[in-house]
C-alpha positions in Angstrom: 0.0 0.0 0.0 1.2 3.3 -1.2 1.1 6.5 1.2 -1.5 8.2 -0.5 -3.3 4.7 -0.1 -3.2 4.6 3.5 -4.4 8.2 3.8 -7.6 7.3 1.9 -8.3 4.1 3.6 -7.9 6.0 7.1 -10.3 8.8 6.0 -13.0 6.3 4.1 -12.6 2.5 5.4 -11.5 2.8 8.9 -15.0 1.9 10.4 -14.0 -0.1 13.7 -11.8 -0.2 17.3 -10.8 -2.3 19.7 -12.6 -0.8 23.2 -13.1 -2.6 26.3 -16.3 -4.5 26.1 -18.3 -6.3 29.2 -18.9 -9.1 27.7 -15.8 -10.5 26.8 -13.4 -8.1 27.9 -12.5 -6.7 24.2 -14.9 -6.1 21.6 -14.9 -4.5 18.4 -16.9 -1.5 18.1 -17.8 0.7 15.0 -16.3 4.5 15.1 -19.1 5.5 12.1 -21.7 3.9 10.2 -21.1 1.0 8.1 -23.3 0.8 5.1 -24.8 -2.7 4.6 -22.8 -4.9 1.9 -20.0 -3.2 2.6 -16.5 -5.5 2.4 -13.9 -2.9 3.1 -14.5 -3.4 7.0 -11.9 -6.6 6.8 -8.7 -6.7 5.9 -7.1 -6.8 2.7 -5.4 -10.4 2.1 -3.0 -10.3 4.7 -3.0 -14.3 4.3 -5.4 -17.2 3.9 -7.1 -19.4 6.4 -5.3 -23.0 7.1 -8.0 -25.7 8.5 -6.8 -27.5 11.2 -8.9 -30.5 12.8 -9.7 -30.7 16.3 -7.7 -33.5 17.2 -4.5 -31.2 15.6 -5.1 -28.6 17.9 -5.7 -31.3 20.4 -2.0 -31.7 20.3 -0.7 -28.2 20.5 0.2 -26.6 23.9 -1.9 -25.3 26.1 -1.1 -21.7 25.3 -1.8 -22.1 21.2 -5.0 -23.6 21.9 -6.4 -21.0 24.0 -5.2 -18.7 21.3 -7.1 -20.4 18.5 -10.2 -21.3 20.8 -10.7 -17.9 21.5 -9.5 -16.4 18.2 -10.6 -18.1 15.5 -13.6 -19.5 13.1 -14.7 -23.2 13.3 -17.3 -25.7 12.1 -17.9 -29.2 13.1 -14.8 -30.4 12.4 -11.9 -28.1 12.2 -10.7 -24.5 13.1 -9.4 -22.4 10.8 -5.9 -20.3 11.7 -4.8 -17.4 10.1 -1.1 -18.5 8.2 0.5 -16.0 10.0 -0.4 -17.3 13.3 -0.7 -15.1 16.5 2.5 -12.6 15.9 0.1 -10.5 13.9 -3.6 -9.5 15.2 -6.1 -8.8 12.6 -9.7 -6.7 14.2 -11.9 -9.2 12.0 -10.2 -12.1 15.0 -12.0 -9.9 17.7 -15.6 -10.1 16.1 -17.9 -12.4 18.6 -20.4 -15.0 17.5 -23.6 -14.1 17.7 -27.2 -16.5 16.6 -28.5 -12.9 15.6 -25.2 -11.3 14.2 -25.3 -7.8 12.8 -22.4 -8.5 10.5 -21.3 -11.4 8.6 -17.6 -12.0 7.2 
């Protein structure tokens, strides 16, 4: 991303922020309104999603698997970790599941 790139995303797609939240301790909150439909909310392909199974994460220290319990998506079967792990920290890891979400990724 170019400099002039960076100044238009943070004046026209900077739309949430990490603030201390209740209900989980940190939540993400929106700074403005976010039109519905709109995709510039999440990141820009900082990496892709790597399924692990449960019984892989099974075997992973105590300390990754509180990190990826907490942090990331799942299904029946697996959970799926960012590529570049834990050393970077993407807002779309904060977002909470809801069974009536306002937002879907």
């Amino acid at each position: 991303m170019t400099r002039e790139q960076l100044l238009l995303e943070l004046q026209h797609d900077n739309f949430v922020m990490l603030r201390s939240s209740p209900v989980h301790g940190i939540g993400v909150f929106a700074i403005k309104d976010i039109a519905k439909g709109c995709r510039t909310i999440f990141s820009k392909g900082v990496g892709e999603w790597i399924k692990l199974s449960y019984a892989e994460v099974e075997k992973l220290p105590l300390h990754s698997r509180q990190h990826i319990e907490t942090y990331c998506l799942y299904d029946d079967e697996n959970y799926f970790v960012p590529d570049y792990g834990f050393k970077l920290m993407d807002l779309v890891l904060y977002l909470n599941h809801s069974s009536a979400p306002n937002i879907m990724s």
